[in-house]
C-alpha positions in Angstrom: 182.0 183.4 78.2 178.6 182.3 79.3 176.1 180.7 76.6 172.5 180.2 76.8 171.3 177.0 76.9 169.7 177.2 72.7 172.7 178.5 71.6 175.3 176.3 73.4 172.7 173.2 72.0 172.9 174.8 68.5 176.9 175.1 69.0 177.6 171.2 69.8 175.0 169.9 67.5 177.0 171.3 64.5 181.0 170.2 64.3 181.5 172.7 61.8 180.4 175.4 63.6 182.0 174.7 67.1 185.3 174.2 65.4 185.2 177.5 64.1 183.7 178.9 67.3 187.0 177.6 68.7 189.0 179.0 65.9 187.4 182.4 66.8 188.1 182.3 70.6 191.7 181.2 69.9 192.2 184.2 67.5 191.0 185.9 70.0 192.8 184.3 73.1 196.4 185.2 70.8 195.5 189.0 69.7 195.0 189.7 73.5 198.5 187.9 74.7 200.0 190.0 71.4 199.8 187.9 68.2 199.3 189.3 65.2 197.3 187.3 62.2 199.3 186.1 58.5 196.1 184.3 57.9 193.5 182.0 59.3 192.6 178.8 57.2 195.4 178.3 55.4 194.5 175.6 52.7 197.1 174.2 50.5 197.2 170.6 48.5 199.0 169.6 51.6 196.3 170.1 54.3 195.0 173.1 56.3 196.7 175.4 58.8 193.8 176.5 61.6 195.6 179.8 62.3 198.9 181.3 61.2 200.3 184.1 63.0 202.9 186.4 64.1 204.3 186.5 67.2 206.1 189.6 69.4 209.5 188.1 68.9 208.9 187.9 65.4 208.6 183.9 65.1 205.9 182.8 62.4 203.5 180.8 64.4 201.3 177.8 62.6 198.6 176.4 65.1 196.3 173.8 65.0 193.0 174.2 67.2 191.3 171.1 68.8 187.6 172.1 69.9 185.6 169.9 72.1 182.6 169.6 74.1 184.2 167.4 76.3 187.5 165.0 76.9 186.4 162.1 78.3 187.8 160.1 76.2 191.0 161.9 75.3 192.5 165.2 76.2 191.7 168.1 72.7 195.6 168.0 71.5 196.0 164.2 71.3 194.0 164.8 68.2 197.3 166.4 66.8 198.8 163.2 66.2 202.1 162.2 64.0 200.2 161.9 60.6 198.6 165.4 61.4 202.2 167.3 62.4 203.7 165.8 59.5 200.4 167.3 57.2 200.9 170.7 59.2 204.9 170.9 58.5 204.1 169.8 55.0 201.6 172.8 54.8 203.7 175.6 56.4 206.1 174.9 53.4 203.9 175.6 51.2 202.5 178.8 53.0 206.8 180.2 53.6 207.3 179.2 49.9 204.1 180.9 48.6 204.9 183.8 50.2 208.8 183.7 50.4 209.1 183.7 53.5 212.7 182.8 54.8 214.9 183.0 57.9 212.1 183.8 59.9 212.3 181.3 63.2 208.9 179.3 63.2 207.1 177.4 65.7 204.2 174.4 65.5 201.6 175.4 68.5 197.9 173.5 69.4 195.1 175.1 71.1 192.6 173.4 73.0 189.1 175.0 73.6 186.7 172.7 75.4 183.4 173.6 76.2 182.4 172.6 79.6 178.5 171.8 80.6 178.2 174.6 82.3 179.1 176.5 79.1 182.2 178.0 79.9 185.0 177.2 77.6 188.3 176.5 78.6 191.6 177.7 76.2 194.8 175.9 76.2 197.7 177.3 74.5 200.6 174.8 74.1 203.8 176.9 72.9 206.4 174.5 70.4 203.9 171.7 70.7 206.5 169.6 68.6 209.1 170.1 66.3 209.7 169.1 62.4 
């Protein structure tokens, strides 16, 4: 997607709202490859889960979405680092227990949207991005 110039500037002026811009295209990104959504900001005492979903083979899928403007100082999914995976498995717990949710095989996945300069973004989807 192409953005004009005011509303890319209002996009990477506001963290907030280009992570959730993200969010939105990696929703997006996963219903069109045949996802289907549990829920989408997840909160928990644990942490946050970006987007929780479902995929064909019937695998509950937790992923965490890096957003950038850029990576030149680090590629999106370094962000996901130990202390994060551990918050993320300690907050799918809480989501399979809240929900009773068992024997159901589950994967960890990271997205990376980065939006370039010349405004078109850029989705990475890393499948089993790392294991509890």
């Amino acid at each position: 997607m192409l953005w004009m110039p005011g509303k890319r500037k209002k996009l990477l002026s506001n963290p907030k709202l280009l992570g959730r811009w993200g969010e939105k295209r990696c929703e997006n990104f996963l219903k069109s490859h045949g996802y289907k959504f549990i829920a989408r900001n997840y909160s928990c005492k644990a942490g946050e889960i970006d987007l929780i979903c479902s995929a064909e083979n019937g695998s509950i899928v937790f992923v965490e979405v890096k957003t950038r403007q850029d990576e030149l100082l680090a590629q999106a999914q370094e962000a996901v680092n130990h202390k994060k995976q551990r918050s993320l498995v300690k907050c799918s717990r809480f989501f399979l227990e809240q929900y009773n949710i068992k024997n159901r095989p589950m994967r960890f996945d990271v997205m990376a949207v980065v939006l370039s300069k010349s405004g078109r973004e850029q989705i990475r989807h890393y499948k089993n991005a790392f294991t509890p």
